[in-house]
C-alpha positions in Angstrom: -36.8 14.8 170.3 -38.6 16.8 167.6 -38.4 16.5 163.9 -36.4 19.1 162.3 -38.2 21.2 159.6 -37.1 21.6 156.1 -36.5 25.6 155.4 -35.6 27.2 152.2 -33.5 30.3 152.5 -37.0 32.8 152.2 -37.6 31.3 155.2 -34.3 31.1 156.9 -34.3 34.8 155.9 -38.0 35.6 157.8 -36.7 33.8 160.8 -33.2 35.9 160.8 -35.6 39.0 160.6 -37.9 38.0 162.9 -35.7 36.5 165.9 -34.1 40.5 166.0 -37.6 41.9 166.2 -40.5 40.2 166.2 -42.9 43.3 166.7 -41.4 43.7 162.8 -45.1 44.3 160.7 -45.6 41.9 158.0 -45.7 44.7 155.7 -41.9 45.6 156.5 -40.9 42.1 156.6 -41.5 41.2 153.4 -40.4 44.2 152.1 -37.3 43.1 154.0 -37.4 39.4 152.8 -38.9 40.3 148.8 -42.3 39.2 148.9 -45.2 40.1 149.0 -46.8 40.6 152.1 -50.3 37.8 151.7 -47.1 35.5 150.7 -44.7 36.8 153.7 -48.0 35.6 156.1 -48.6 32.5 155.0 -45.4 31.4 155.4 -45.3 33.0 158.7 -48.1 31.0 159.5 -46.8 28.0 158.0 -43.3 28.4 160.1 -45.6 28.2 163.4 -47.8 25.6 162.9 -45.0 23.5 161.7 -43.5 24.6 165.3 -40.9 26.5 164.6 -41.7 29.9 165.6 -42.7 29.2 169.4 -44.5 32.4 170.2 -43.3 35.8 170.7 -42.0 36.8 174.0 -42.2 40.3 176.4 -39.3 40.5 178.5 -39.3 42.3 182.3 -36.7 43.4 184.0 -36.6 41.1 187.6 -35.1 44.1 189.5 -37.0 46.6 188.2 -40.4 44.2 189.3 -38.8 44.4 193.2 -36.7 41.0 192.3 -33.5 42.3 191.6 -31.5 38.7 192.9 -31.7 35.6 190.8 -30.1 32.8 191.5 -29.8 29.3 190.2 -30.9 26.1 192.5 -29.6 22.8 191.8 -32.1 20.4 192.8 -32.1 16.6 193.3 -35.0 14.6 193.8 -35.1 11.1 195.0 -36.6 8.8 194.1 -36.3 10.3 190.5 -39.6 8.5 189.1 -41.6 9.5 186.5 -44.9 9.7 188.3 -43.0 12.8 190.1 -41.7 14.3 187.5 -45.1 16.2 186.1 -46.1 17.1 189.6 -43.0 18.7 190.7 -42.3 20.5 187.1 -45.5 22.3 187.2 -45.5 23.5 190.8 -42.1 25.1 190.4 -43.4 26.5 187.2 -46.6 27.6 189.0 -44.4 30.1 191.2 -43.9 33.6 190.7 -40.1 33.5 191.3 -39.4 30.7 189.0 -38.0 32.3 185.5 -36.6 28.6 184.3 -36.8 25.3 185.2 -34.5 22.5 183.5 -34.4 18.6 183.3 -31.2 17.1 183.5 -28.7 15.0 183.5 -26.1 14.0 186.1 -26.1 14.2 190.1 -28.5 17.0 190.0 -31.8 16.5 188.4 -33.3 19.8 187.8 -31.8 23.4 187.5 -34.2 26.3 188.7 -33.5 29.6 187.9 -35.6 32.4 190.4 -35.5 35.8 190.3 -36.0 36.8 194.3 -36.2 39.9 196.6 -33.7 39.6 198.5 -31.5 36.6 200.5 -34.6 36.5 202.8 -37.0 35.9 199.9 -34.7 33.4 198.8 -33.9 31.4 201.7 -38.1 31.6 202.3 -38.3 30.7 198.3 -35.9 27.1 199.4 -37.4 26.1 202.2 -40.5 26.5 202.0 -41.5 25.9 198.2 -38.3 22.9 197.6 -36.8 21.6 200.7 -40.3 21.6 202.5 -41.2 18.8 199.8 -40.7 14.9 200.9 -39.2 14.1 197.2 -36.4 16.9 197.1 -33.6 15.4 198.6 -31.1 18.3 198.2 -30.9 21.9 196.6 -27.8 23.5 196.2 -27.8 27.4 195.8 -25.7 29.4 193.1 -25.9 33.6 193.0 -26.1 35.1 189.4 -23.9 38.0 189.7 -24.4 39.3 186.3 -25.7 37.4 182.8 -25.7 37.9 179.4 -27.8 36.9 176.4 -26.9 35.4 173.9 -27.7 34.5 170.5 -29.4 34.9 168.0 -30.1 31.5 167.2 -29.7 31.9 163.6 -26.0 33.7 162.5 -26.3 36.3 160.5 -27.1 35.7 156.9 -24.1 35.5 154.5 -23.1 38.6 152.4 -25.3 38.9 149.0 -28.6 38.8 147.9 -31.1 38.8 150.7 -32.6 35.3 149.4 -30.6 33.5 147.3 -32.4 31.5 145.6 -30.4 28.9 143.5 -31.6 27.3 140.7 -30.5 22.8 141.3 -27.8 21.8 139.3 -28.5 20.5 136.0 -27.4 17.1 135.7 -26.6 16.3 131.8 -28.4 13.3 130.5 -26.5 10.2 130.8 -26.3 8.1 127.5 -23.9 7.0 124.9 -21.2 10.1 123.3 -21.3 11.3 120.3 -19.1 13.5 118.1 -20.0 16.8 118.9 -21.2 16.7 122.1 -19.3 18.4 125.1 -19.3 16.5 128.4 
């Protein structure tokens, strides 16, 4: 698992920002955030080399690309070993109709979801690309009739200044009372 990354709230406050609209110039974003923009980059910069920020993303439309049926496969694989596991991740990933592929737990091992033509794409898409395969035991077909994103990752900033920016607590000095002083 990866290391979580330590974010003040300037940053928290660039990622809210950014995760509604990453095409969002730097110029505008810092304006957005209250800095200034050389100092809005670098921590931009810093928030991707550090791995947080993944990359940006352009989003089709399957059906509007002539693959308006996804679906969701449910694949098991046997044996499950781990000298399979790399080859058979990046074939799927190598095909056009795959959108996502997941590892998991439980009686199935992977979870594919394709965006297809039509159920004759589909059924060629299972037999020949999965079930054709020694290692794939079994693939179990599920029709998306509608989805829905979600998100964003990061809820909504709370009401008041766009960074807040607290000052720690001062922590009085520790040491013998004297008349005078208040605790």
């Amino acid at each position: 698992m990866a290391e979580s990354v330590v974010l003040d709230p300037v940053d928290l406050h660039l990622l809210r920002v950014l995760q509604n609209d990453a095409r969002t110039t730097y110029r505008d974003l810092a304006a957005q955030v209250g800095l200034a923009p050389s100092t809005c980059l670098d921590r931009v910069t810093r928030l991707r080399r550090s791995g947080v920020i993944l990359g940006h993303q352009l989003r089709l439309d399957p059906a509007k690309l002539g693959r308006g049926l996804q679906a969701l496969l449910s694949v098991q694989v046997r044996p499950h070993r781990r000298e399979l596991v790399g080859p058979f991740v990046e074939r799927i990933r190598a095909l056009p109709e795959a959108l996502t592929v997941f590892h998991l737990t439980g009686p199935d091992d992977y979870l594919v979801h394709v965006a297809v033509a039509d159920m004759a794409d589909l059924q060629r898409l299972v037999l020949d690309e999965f079930t054709a395969h020694r290692e794939v035991a079994r693939v179990e077909t599920r029709l998306i009739f509608q989805q829905w994103d979600c998100g964003p990752l990061l809820p909504a900033a709370p009401p008041g200044p766009p960074h807040p920016v607290a000052a720690p607590p001062v922590r009085p000095v520790s040491g013998p009372k004297t008349s005078g002083q208040t605790p």
